[in-house]
mmCIF file of the C-alpha atoms, coordinates in Angstrom:
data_MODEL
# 
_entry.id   MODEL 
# 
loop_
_atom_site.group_PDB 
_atom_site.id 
_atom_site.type_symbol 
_atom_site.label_atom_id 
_atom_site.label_alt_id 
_atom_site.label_comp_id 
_atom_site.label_asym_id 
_atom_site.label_entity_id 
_atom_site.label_seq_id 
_atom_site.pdbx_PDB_ins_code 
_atom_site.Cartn_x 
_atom_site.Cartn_y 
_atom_site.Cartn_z 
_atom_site.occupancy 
_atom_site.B_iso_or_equiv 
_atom_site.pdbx_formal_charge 
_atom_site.auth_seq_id 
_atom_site.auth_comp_id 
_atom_site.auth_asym_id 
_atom_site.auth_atom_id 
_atom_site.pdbx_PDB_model_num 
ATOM 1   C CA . UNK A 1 1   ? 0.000  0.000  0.000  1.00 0.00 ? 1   UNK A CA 1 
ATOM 2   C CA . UNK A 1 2   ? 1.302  3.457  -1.082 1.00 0.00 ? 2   UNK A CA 1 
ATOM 3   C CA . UNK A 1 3   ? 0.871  6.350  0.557  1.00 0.00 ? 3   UNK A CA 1 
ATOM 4   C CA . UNK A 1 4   ? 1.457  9.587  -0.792 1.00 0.00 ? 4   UNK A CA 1 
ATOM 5   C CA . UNK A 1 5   ? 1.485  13.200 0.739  1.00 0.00 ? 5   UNK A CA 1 
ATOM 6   C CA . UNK A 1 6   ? 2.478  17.012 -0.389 1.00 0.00 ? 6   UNK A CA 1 
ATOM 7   C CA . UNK A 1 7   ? 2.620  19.728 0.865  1.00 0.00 ? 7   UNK A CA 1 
ATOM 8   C CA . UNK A 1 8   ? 3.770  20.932 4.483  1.00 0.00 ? 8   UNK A CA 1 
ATOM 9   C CA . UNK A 1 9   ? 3.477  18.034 7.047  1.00 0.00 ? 9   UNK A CA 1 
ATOM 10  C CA . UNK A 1 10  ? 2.194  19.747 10.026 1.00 0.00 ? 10  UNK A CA 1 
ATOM 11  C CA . UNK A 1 11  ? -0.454 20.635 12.291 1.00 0.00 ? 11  UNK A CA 1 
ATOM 12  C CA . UNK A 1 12  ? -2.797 21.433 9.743  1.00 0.00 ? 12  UNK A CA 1 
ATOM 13  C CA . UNK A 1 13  ? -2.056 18.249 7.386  1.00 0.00 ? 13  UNK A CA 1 
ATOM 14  C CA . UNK A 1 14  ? -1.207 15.584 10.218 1.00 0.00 ? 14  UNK A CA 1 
ATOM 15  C CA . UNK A 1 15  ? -4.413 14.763 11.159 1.00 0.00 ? 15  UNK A CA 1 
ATOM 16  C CA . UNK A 1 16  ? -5.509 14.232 7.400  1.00 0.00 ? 16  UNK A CA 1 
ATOM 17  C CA . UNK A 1 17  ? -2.088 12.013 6.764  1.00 0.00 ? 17  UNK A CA 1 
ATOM 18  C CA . UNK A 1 18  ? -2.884 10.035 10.185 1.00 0.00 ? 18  UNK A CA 1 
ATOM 19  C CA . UNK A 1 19  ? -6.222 8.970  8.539  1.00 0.00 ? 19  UNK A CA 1 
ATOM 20  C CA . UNK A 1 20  ? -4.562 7.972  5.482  1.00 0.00 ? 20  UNK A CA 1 
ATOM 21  C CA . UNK A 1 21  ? -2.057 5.912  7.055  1.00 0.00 ? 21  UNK A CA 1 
ATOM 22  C CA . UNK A 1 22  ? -5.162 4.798  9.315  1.00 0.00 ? 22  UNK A CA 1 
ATOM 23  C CA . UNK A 1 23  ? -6.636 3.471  6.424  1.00 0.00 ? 23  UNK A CA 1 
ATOM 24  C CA . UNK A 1 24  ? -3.902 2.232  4.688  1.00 0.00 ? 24  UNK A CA 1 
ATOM 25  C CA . UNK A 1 25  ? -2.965 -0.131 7.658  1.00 0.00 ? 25  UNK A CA 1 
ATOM 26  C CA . UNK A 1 26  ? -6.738 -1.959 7.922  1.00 0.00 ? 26  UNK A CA 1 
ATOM 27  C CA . UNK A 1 27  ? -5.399 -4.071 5.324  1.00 0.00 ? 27  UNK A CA 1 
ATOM 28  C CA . UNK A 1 28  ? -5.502 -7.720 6.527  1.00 0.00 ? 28  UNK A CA 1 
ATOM 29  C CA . UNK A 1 29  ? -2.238 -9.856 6.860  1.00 0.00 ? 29  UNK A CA 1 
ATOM 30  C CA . UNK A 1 30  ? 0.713  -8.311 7.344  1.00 0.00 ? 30  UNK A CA 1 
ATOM 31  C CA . UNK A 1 31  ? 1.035  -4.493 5.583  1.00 0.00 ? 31  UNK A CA 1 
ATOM 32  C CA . UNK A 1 32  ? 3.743  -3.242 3.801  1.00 0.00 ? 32  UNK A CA 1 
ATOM 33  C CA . UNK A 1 33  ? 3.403  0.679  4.217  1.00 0.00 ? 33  UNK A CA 1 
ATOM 34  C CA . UNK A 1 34  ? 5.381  2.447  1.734  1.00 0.00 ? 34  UNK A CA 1 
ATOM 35  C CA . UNK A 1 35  ? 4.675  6.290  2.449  1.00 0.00 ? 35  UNK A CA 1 
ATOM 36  C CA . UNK A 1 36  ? 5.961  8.410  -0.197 1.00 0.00 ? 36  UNK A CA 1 
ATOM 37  C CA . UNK A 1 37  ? 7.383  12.254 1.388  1.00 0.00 ? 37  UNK A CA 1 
ATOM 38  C CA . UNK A 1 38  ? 9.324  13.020 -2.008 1.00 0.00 ? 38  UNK A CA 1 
ATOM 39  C CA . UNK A 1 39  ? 7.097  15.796 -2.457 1.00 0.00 ? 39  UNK A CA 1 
ATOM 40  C CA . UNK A 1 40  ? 6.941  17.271 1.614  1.00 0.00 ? 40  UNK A CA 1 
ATOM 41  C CA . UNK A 1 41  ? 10.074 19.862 1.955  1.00 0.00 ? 41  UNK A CA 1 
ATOM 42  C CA . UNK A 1 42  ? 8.814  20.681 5.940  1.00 0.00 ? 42  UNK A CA 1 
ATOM 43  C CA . UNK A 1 43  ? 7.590  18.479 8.596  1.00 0.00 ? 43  UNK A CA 1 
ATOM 44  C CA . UNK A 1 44  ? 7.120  19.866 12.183 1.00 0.00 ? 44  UNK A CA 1 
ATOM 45  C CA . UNK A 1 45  ? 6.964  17.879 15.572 1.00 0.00 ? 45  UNK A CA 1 
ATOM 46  C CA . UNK A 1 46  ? 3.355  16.843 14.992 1.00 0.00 ? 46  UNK A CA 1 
ATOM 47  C CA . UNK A 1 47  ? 3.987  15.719 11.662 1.00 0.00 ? 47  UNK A CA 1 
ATOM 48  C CA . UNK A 1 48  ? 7.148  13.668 13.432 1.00 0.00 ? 48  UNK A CA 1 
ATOM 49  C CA . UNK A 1 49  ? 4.476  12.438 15.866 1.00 0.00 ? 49  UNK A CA 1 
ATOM 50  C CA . UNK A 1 50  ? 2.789  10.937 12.637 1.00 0.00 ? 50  UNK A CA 1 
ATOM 51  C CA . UNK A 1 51  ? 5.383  9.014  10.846 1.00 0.00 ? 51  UNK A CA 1 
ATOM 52  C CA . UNK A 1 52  ? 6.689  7.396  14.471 1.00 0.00 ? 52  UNK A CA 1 
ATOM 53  C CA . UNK A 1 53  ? 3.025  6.169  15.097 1.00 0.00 ? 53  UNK A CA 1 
ATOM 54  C CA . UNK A 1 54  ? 2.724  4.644  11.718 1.00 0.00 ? 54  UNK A CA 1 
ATOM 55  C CA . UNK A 1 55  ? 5.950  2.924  12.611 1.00 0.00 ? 55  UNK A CA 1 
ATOM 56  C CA . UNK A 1 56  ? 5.271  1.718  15.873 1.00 0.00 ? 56  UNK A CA 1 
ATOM 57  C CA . UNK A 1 57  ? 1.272  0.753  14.685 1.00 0.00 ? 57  UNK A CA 1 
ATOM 58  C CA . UNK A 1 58  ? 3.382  -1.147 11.431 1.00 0.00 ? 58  UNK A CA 1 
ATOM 59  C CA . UNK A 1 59  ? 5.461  -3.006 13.786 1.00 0.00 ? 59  UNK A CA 1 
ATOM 60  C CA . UNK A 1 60  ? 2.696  -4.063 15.799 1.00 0.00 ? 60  UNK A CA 1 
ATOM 61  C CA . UNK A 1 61  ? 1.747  -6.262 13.417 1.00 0.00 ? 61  UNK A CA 1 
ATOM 62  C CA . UNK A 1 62  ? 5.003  -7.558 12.228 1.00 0.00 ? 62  UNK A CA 1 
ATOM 63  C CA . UNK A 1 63  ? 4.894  -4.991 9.224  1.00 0.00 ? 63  UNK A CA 1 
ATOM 64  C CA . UNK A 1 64  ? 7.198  -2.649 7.204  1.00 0.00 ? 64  UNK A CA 1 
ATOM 65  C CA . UNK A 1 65  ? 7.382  0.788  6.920  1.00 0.00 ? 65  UNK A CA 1 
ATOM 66  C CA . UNK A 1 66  ? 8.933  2.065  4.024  1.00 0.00 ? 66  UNK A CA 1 
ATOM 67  C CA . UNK A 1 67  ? 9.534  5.992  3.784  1.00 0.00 ? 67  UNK A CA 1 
ATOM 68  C CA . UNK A 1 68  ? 10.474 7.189  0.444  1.00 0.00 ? 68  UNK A CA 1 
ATOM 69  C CA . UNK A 1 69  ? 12.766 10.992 1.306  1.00 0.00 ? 69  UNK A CA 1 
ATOM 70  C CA . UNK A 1 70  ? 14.071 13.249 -0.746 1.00 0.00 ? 70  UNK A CA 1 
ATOM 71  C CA . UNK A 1 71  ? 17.659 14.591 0.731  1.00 0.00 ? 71  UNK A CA 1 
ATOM 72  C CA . UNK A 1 72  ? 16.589 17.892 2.650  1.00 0.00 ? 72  UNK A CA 1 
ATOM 73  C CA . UNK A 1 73  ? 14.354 18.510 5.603  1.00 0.00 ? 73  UNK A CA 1 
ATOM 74  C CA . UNK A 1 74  ? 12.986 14.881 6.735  1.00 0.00 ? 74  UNK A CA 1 
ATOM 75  C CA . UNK A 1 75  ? 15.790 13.141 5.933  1.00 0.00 ? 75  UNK A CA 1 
ATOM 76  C CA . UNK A 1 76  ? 17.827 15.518 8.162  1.00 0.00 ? 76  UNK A CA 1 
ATOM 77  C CA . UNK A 1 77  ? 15.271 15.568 11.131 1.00 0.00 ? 77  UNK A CA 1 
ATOM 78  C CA . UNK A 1 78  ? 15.111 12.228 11.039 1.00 0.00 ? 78  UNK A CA 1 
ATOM 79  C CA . UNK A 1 79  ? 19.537 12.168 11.390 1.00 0.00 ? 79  UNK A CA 1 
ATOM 80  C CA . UNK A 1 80  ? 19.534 14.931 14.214 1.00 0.00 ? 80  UNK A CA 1 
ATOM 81  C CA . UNK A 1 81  ? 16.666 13.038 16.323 1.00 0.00 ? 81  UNK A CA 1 
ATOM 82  C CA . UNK A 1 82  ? 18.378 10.057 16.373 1.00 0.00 ? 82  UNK A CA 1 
ATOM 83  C CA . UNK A 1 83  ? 15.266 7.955  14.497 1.00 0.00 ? 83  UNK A CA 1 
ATOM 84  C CA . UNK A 1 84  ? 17.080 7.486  10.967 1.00 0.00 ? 84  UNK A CA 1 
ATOM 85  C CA . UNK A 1 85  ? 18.518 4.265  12.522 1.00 0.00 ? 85  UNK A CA 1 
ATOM 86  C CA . UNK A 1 86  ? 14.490 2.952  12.972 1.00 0.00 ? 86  UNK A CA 1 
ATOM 87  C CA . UNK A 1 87  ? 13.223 4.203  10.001 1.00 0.00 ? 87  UNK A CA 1 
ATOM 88  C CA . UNK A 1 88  ? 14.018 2.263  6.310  1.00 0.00 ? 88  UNK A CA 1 
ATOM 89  C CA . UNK A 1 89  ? 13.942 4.537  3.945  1.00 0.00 ? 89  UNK A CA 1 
ATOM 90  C CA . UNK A 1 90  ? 14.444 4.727  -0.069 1.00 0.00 ? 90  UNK A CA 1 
ATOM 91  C CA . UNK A 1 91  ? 15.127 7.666  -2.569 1.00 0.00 ? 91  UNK A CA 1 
ATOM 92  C CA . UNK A 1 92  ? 12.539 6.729  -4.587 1.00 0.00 ? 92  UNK A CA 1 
ATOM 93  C CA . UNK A 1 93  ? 9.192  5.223  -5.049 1.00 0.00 ? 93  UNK A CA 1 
ATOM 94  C CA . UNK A 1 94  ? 10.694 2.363  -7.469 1.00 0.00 ? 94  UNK A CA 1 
ATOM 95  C CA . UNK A 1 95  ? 13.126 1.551  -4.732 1.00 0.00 ? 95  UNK A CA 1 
ATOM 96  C CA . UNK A 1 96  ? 10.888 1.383  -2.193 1.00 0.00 ? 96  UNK A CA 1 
ATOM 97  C CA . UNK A 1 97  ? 7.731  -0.708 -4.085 1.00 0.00 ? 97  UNK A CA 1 
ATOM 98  C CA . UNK A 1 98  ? 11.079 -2.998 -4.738 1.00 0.00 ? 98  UNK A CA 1 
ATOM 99  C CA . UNK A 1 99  ? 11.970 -3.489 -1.433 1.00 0.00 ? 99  UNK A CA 1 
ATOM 100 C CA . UNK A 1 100 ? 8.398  -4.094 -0.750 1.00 0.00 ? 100 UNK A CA 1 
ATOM 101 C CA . UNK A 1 101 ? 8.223  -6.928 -2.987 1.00 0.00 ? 101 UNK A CA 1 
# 
């Protein structure tokens, strides 16, 4: 399941994101979440708040998380908070629907 999102990831958008992501993870079995962020250049500490409880809700049932970044913004939040090393991530949606597979 793919996931895309644009745009500014924060306290406006978060709550719209956390439903898609929601939604996305009712799939039966085991999901794969591939969320694509190519096209987000800012993400504040609610948008943060999103992307670690898709993580933790993915892992709770023995799922993946894919995040597919763009060098810039995310990709350096995620380095300076430490949460790069729980996160896999790709460059680009081929990549990630790859690893997915």
């Amino acid at each position: 399941m793919v996931v895309q999102a644009s745009g500014e990831l924060d306290m406006a958008v978060a709550p719209r994101l956390r439903a898609e992501v929601e939604h996305a993870l009712e799939t039966p079995g085991h999901p794969c979440l591939v969320l694509d962020l190519t096209e987000v250049p800012f993400c504040d500490s609610v948008g943060l708040g999103i992307l670690v409880g898709a993580l933790t809700r993915v892992r709770d049932t023995r799922g993946r998380l894919i995040l597919v970044l763009n060098p810039g913004m995310i990709t350096h939040l995620l380095t300076v908070t430490n949460l790069n090393r729980h996160f896999e991530t790709c460059g680009t949606l081929r990549e990630a629907l790859d690893a997915a597979a």
